[in-house]
C-alpha positions in Angstrom: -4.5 -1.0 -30.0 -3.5 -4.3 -28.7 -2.1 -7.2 -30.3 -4.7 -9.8 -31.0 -2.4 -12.2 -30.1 -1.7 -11.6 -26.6 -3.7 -13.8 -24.3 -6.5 -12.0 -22.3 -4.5 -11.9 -19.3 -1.5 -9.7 -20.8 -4.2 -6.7 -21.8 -4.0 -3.6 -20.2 -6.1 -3.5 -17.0 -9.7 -2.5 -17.8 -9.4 -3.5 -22.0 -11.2 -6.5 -21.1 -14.0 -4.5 -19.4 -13.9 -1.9 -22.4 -14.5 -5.0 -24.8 -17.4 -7.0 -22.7 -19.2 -3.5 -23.0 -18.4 -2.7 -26.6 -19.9 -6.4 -27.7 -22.8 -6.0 -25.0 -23.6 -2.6 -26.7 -23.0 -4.2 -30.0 -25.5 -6.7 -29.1 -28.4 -4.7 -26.9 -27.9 -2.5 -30.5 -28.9 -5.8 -32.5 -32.1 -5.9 -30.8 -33.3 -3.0 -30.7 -32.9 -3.0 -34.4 -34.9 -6.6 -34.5 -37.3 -5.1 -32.5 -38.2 -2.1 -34.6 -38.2 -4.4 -37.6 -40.5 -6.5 -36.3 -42.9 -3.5 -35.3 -42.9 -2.5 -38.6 -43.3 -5.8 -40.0 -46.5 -5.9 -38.6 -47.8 -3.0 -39.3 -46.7 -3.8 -42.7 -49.2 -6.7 -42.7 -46.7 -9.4 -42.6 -48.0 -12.6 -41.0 -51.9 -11.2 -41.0 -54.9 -13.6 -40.6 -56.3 -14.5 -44.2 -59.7 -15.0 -44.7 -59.7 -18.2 -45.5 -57.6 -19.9 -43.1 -58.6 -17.7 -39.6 -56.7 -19.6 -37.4 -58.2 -17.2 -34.5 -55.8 -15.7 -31.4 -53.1 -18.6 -31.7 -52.5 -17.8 -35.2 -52.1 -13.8 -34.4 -49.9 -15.1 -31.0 -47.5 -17.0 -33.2 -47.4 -14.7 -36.1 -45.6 -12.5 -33.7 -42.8 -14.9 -33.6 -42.7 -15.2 -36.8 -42.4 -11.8 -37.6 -39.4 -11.0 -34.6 -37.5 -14.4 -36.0 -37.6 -12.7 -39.2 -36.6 -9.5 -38.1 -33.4 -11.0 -35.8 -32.6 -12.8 -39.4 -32.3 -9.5 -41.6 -30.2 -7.8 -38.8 -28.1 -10.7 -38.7 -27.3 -10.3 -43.1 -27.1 -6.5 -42.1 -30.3 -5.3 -41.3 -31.2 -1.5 -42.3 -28.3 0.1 -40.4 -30.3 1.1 -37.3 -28.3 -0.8 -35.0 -24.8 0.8 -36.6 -26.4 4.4 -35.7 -27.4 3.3 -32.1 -24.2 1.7 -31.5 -22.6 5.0 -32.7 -25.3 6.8 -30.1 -24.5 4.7 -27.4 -20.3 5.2 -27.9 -20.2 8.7 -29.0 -17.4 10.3 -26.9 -16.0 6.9 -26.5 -12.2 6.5 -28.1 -12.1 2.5 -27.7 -14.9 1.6 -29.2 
């Protein structure tokens, strides 16, 4: 383990490579979590057309954005734990992560 204080240039050679991947998995984990949230979002009916206000193909377009902001906000307050498990995927075998 290193010592949090140490500036980046005292780390061990390659920890700094070790940590840009560990938050770049961290983060491709993130939204791959958004983006099955989203998916199911929709086929949840979130963000459908009503009847009474059928805004036509711009409405659907901009529901989708809607619906992925929405998603990227639950993963941000912890989402559903999907992204945890891939990260755990990705790493398994991996002792620095």
């Amino acid at each position: 383990m290193t010592d949090p204080l140490l500036p980046v240039t005292a780390l061990p050679a390659g920890t700094r490579a070790r940590q840009d991947e560990t938050t770049a998995l961290r983060r491709l984990s993130g939204e791959m979590e958004a983006s099955f949230l989203s998916e199911m979002l929709g086929m949840a009916g979130l963000g459908d057309v009503s009847d009474s206000f059928g805004g036509g193909i711009g409405e659907d377009q901009f529901a989708s954005f809607l619906r992925q902001e929405q998603a990227e906000a639950m993963v941000r307050k912890g989402g559903i734990g999907l992204a945890e498990s891939l990260f755990r995927a990705m790493t398994e075998g991996r002792h620095d992560h």
